[in-house]
TIMIPA-558764 format. One line per 2 residues: number of its first residue (from 1); for each residue x, y, z negated of C-alpha. Coordinates in steps of 0.1 Angstrom, whole numbers, plus 2048, in hexadecimal, padded with zeros to 3 digits. Layout:
BEGIN
NUM) X Y Z; ...
END
This chain:
BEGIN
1) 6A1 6E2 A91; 6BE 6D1 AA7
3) 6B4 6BF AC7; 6BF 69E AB6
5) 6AA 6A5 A9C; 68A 6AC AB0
7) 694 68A AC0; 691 679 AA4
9) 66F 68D A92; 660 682 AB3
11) 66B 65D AB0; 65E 65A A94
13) 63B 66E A9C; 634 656 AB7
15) 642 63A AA1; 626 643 A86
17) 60C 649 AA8; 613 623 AB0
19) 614 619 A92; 5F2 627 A8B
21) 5E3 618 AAD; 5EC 5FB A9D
23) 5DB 5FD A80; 5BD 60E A8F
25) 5B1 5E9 A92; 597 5E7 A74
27) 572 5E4 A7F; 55A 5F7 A69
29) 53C 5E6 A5B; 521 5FE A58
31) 4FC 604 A60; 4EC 5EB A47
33) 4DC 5FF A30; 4B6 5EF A3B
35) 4C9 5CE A2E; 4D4 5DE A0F
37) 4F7 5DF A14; 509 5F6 A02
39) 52D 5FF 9F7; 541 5E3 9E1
41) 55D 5DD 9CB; 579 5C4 9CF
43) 579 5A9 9BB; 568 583 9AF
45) 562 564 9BF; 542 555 9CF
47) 53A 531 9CC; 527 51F 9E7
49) 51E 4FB 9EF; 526 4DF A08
51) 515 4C5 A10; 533 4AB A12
53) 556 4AD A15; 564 4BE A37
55) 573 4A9 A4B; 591 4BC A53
57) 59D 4E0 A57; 59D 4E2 A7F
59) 57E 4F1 A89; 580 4E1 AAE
61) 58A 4C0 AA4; 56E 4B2 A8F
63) 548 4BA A96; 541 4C1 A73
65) 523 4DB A61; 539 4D9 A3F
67) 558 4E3 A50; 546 4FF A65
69) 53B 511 A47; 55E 516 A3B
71) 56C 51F A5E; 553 53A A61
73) 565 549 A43; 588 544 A56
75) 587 549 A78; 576 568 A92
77) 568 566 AB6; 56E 584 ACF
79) 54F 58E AC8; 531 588 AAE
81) 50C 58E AA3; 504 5B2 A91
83) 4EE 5A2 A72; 4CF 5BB A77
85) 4CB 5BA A9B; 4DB 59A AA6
87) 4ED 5AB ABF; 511 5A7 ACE
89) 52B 5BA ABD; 552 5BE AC1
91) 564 5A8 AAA; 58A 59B AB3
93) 581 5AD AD3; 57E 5D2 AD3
95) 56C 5D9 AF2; 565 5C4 B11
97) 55D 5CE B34; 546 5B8 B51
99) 54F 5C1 B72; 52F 5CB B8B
101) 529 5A5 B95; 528 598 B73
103) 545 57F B7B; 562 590 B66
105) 566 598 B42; 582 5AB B39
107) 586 5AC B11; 59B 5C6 B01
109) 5A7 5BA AE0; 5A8 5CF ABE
111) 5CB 5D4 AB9; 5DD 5D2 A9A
113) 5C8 5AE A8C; 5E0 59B A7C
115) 5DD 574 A75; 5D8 56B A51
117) 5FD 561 A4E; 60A 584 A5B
119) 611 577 A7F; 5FF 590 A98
121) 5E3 586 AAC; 5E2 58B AD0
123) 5D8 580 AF5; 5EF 560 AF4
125) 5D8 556 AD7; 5B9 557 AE9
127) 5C2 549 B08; 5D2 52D AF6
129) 5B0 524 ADF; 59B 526 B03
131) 5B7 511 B19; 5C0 4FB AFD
133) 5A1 4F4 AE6; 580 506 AF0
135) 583 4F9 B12; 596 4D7 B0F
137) 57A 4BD B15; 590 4A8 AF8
139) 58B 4BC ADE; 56F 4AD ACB
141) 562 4CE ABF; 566 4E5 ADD
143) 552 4EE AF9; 55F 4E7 B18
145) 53E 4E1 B2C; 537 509 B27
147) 555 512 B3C; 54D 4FF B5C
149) 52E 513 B6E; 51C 502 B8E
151) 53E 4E7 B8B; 559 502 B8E
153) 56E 50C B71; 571 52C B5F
155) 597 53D B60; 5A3 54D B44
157) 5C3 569 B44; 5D6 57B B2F
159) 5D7 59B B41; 5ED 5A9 B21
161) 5F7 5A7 B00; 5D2 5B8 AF8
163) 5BE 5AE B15; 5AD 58D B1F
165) 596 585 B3E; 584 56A B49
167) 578 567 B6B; 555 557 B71
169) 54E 542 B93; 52C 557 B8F
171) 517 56B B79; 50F 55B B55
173) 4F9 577 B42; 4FF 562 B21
175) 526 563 B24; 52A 57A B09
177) 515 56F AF2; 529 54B AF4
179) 54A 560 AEF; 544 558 AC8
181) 560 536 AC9; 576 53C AAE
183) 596 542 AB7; 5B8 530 AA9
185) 5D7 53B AA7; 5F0 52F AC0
187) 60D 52F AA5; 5FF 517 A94
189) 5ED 4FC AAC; 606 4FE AC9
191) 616 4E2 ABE; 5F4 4C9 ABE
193) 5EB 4DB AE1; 5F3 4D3 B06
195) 608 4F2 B09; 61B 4E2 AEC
197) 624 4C6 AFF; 608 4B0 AEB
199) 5EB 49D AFC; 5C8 4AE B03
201) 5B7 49A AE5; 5D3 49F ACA
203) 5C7 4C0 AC0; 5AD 4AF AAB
205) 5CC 4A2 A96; 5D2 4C3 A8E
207) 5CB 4D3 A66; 5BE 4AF A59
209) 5AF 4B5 A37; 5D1 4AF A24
211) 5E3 4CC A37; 5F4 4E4 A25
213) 5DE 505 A1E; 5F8 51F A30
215) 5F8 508 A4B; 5D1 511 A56
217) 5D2 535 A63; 5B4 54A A70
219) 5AC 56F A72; 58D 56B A5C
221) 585 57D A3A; 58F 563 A25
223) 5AE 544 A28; 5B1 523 A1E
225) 5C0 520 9FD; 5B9 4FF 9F0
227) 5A2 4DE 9F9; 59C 4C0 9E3
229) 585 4A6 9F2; 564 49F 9E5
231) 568 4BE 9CD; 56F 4DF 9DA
233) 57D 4F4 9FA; 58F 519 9EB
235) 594 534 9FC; 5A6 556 9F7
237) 5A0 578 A06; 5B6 57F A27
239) 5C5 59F A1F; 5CA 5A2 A45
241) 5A7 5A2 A4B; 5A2 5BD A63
243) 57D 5C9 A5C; 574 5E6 A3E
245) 554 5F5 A36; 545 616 A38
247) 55C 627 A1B; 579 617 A2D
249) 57E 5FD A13; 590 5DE A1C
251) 579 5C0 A22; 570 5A4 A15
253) 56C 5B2 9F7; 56B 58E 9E4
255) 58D 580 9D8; 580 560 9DD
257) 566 548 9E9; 562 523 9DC
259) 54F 505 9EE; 546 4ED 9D6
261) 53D 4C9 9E6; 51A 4BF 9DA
263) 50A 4A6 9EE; 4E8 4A9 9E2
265) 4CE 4C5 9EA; 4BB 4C1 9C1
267) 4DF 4BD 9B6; 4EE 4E2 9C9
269) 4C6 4F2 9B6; 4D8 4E3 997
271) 4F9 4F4 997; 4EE 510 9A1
273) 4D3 517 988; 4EE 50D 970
275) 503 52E 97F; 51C 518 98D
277) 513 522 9B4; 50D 542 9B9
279) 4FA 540 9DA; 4E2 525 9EA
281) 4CD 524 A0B; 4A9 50F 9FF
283) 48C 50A A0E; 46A 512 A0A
285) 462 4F1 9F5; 47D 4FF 9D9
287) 46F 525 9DE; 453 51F 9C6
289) 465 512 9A6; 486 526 9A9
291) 472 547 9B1; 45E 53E 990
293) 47D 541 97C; 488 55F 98E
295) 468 56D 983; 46D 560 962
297) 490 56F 95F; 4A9 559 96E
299) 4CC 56D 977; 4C4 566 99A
301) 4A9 573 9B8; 49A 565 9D8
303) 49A 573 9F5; 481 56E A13
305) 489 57C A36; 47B 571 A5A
307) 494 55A A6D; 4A0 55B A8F
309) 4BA 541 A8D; 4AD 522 A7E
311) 49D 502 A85; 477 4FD A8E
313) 46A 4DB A89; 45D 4C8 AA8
315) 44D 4A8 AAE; 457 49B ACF
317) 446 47A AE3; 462 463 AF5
319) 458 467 B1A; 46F 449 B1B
321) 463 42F B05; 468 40B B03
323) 446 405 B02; 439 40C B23
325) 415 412 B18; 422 42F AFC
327) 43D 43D B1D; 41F 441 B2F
329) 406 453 B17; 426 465 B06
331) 42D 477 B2A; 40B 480 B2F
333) 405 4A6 B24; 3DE 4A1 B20
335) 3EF 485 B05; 406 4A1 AFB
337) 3EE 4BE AF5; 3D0 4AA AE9
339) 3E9 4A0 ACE; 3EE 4C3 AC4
341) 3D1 4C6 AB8; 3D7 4B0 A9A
343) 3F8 4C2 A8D; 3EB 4D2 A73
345) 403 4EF A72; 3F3 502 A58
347) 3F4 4E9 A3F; 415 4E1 A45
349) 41F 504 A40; 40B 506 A20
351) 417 4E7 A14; 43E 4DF A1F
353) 448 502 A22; 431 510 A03
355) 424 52D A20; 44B 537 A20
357) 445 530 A4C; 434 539 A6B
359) 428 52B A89; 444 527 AA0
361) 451 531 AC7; 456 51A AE0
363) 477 51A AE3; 47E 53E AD8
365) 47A 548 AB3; 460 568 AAF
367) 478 57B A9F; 48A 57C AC2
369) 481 5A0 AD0; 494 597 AED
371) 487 57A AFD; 462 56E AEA
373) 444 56C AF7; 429 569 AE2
375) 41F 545 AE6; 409 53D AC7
377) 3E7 53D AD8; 3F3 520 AEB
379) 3FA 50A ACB; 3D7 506 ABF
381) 3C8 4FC AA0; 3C5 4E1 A8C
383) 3A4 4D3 A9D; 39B 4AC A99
385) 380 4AD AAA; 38D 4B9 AC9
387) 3A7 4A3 AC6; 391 483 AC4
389) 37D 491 AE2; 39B 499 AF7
391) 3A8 472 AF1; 38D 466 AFA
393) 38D 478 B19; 3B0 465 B1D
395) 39A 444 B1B; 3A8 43A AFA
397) 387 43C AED; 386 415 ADF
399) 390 40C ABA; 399 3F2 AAA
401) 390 3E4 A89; 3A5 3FA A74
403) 39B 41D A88; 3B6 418 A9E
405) 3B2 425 AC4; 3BB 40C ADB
407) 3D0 410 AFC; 3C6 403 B1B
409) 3D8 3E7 B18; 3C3 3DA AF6
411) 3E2 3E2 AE1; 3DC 3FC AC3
413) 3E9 425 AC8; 405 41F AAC
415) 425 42B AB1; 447 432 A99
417) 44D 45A A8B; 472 458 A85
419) 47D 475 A6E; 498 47C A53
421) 494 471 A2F; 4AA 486 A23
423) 49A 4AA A2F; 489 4BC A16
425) 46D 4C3 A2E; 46E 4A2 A47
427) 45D 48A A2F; 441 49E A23
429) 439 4A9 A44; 43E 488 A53
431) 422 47D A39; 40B 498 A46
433) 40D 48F A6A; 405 46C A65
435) 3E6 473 A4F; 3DC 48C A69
437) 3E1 474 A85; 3CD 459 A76
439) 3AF 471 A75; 3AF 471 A9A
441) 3B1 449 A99; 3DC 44C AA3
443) 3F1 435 A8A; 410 441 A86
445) 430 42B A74; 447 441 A5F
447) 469 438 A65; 482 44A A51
449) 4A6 44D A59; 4C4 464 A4E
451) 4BD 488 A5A; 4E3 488 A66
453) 4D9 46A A7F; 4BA 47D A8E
455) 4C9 48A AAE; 4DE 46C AB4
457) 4BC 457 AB3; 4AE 46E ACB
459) 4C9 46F AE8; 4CB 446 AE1
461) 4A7 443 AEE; 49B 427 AD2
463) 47D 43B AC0; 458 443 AC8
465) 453 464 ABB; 46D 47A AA4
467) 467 494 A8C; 488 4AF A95
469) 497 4CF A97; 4A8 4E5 AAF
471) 4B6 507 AA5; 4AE 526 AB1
473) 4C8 541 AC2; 4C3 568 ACE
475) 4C7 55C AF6; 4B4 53D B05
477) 4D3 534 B1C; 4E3 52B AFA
479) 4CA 50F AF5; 4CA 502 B1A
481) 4D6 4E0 B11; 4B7 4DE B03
483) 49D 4E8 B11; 4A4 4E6 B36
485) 49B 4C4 B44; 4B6 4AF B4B
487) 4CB 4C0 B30; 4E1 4AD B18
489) 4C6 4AF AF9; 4A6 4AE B0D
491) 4A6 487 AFF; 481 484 B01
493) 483 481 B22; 4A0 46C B28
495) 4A2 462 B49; 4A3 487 B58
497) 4C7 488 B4A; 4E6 483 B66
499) 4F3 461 B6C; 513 472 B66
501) 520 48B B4D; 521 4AF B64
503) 509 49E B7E; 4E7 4A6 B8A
505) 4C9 49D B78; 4AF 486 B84
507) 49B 49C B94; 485 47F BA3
509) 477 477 B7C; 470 49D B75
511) 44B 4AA B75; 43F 4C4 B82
513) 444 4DB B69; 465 4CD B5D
515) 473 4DA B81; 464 4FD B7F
517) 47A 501 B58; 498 4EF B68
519) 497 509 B85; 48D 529 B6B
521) 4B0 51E B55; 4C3 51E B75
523) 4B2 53C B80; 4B6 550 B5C
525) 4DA 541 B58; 4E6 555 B75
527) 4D3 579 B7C; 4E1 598 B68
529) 4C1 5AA B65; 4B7 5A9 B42
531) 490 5AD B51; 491 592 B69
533) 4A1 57B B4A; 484 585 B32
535) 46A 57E B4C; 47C 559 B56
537) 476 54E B2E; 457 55C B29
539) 44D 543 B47; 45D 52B B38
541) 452 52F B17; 42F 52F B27
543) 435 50B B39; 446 4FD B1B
545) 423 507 B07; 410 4F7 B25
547) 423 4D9 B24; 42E 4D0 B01
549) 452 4BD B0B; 450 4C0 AE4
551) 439 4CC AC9; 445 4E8 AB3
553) 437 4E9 A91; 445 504 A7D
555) 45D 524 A79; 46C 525 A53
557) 47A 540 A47; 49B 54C A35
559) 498 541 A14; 4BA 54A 9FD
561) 4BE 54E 9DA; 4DA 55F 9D1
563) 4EA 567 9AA; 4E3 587 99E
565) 50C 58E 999; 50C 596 9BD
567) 4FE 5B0 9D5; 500 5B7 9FC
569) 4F0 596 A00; 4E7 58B A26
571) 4D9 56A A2D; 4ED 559 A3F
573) 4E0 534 A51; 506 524 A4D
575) 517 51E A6D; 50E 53B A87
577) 530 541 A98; 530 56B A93
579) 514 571 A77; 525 571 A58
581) 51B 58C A43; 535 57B A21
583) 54D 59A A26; 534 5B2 A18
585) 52C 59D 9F8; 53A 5AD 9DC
587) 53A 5A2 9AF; 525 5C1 9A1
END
């Protein structure tokens, strides 16, 4: 063979050797078998519901459930959850790297992604969605209170076309698990963003919900392909989707996947026992009469598993009532636990969830191997008569006429539950907690309101007690907001909050006990030690047992039913940024 011609074998050897780097991107989806995963076939489409009509198509610029559930289908994180073990996984990013301090994360990314349009994905792309969107405090739907630590900012690089690092102003042990923001592509949005020339808040003018299909581009399994409001959201499979399963077969294996708009909860059981949904998360008050006609023969099955994500019911006291005498009694923890006593758990479990439930965490579901401490000793039982004895204790041993204790003041123990009408569970056990209370001479006023207004109420300070929900998520630092006093959703105790967004808390109006969980977040939110983290929740979850800042009630469980057309089913809760197991669902 000539010289020239050995030139050119070899340019086109390494040609093919760059080539194949770039299409060595595809991330293989095995290890599921305990699930029931298996092998698919391309092929069908998979018809899901919506609640209402999404808002718009830009994920960041509305906060909106409906629209989450379709961007999960669209858009990837750097990183996500492995659906068995809950664990981080590479996803856009192929590998990452924390430097000895735990202040630097350097993420390679998998090479050869490709945008749903054809454009290539890169760096530019990331650093654009964190600089421009994730971290822009304007964008209604972003984060930007996650990238400031202790009030200094975290920096974000583009080291090169497939590297990325952010630089911490100090250790956050959690960092990676947040890395699950979808990213957008720069193409596309630049124009909406500040690097565009635009102003911080336009971006949520971006992909209203008239915008052209092609225009809304994401590295997800499936793409936009149509949207009619108050109808139906359609979407295609991305043939540039970069993941395949163990045989090496190309996922999603679906060619499509419909959301059909149904407003109702009876009205989604409806269509789809009349086949025309193919999939429906329910709850353990429909379990009983849809697993009947499973039993019977129905072309469908339901499926139990235990939950980590998820929201456990609470009942929660307004440290900060308007009524000083309630404020008063409601921040007392003898007021707190003696109260427990009359949550009858079990019945509520028997009742609203048909058994399909446990007893819950404090603030950490017991599926969470990680970071649970086993905290159920410290809920009680359902016990009246400790409960009258222990309010009498509280001198609120007079009554009134009607059976009602009386405060010190002469005035009657009444006080408003506020809860959501429209919950399957809230109003029955809403019911129960009222009968229950009246046994231990406390009258309590139902007062019903739309579930979507429940955590609105709360932060606004006008209610009594509230019947509510927080989810659950694999690290506690996830939920800090929460559950550290002071934080922006601790909203039974009001007054702990800063005077100013980014501020201090009012460290004055703490207890006790509130200080010690606000100094065990800061504490856990910082050390690297995976030991020293576990033992900082398990006192906390001890304290919050102790102290009661709320009440939890109940853990359901996942509860699907799914058609019988379709296997590889994994539940999946709706919006978890990284757990969607949709790819592997295949027609039989």
């Amino acid at each position: 063979m000539s010289s020239s011609a050995l030139k050119r074998s070899a340019f086109v050897l390494l040609s093919l050797a760059l080539a194949g780097g770039a299409l060595a991107a595809p991330k293989k989806v095995t290890g599921y078998g305990a699930l029931g995963v298996v092998n698919g076939k391309a092929g069908g489409t998979y018809t899901l519901a919506l609640g209402d009509s999404p808002q718009s198509l830009n994920y960041y610029g509305v906060i909106d459930n409906n629209l989450g559930l379709v961007a999960q289908q669209m858009f990837d994180g750097l990183v996500e959850f492995n659906y068995a073990t809950y664990k981080i996984e590479p996803a856009l990013a192929e590998s990452w790297t924390i430097s000895p301090d735990g202040k630097v994360y350097t993420f390679k990314l998998r090479q050869g992604v490709k945008w749903s349009d054809g454009q290539d994905f890169n760096a530019d792309d990331v650093v654009f969605t964190y600089k421009n969107i994730i971290m822009n405090p304007e964008a209604r739907a972003g984060d930007a209170g996650n990238f400031k630590l202790d009030g200094k900012a975290i920096e974000i690089r583009k080291v090169d076309a497939g590297t990325v690092q952010f630089t911490l102003p100090r250790a956050a042990p959690a960092f990676l698990l947040q890395q699950r923001y979808f990213i957008m592509p720069q193409h596309k949005l630049a124009k909406f963003s500040q690097d565009g020339g635009a102003k911080a808040a336009d971006i949520n003018n971006a992909w209203p919900s008239n915008v052209a299909p092609g225009e809304v581009v994401g590295t997800g399994p499936f793409k936009l392909t149509g949207y009619t409001t108050g109808q139906k959201v359609t979407l295609a499979r991305n043939t540039n989707y970069w993941k395949v399963d163990a045989a090496g077969t190309k996922l999603p294996y679906l060619s499509g996947l419909e959301f059909l708009i149904i407003r109702d909860p009876q009205a989604q059981v409806a269509q789809f026992l009349a086949g025309n949904l193919d999939q429906l998360n329910i709850s353990g008050a429909q379990f009983p009469d849809l697993k009947q006609k499973e039993v019977a023969g129905a072309p469908f099955k339901v499926i139990r598993s235990t939950a980590l994500f998820g929201s456990p019911p609470f009942v929660a006291y307004n440290f900060d009532a308007k009524d000083a005498a309630l404020a008063k009694l409601f921040s007392d923890v003898r007021f707190r636990r003696a109260m427990q006593g009359a949550v009858n758990r079990e019945r509520i479990i028997d009742t609203v969830y048909n058994g399909l439930a446990g007893l819950p965490g404090h603030g950490v579901a017991p599926a969470n191997k990680a970071f649970y401490t086993n905290t159920t000793r410290q809920l009680g039982t359902f016990d009246v008569a400790a409960t009258n004895k222990a309010l009498d204790a509280l001198g609120l041993s007079r009554k009134n006429a009607a059976g009602v204790r009386l405060l010190s003041n002469g005035s009657p123990l009444e006080f408003d539950l506020t809860y959501g009408t429209d919950s399957s569970v809230y109003p029955a056990m809403a019911t129960i907690l009222q009968s229950d209370f009246a046994k231990v001479g406390v009258k309590v006023n139902l007062k019903g309101i739309l579930s979507s207004k429940l955590l609105s109420t709360g932060q606004s300070g006008d209610w009594e007690m509230i019947l509510h929900a927080f989810g659950d998520q694999p690290d506690p630092e996830l939920r800090r907001p929460i559950w550290q006093p002071g934080g922006a959703l601790y909203y039974w105790h009001r007054t702990l909050q800063p005077a100013q967004d980014g501020g201090a808390p009012n460290m004055a109006r703490m207890a006790g006990w509130e200080k010690d969980i606000y100094t065990i977040f800061n504490q856990a939110a910082t050390t690297t030690s995976a030991s020293a983290r576990k033992a900082l929740y398990t006192r906390w979850q001890l304290l919050f047992a102790q102290n009661l800042p709320v009440t939890p009630i109940a853990k359901p469980e996942n509860i699907g039913a799914v058609s019988n057309k379709f296997g590889n089913y994994v539940y999946n809760l709706g919006v978890i940024p990284g757990y969607n197991p949709v790819p592997l669902i295949f027609q039989k």
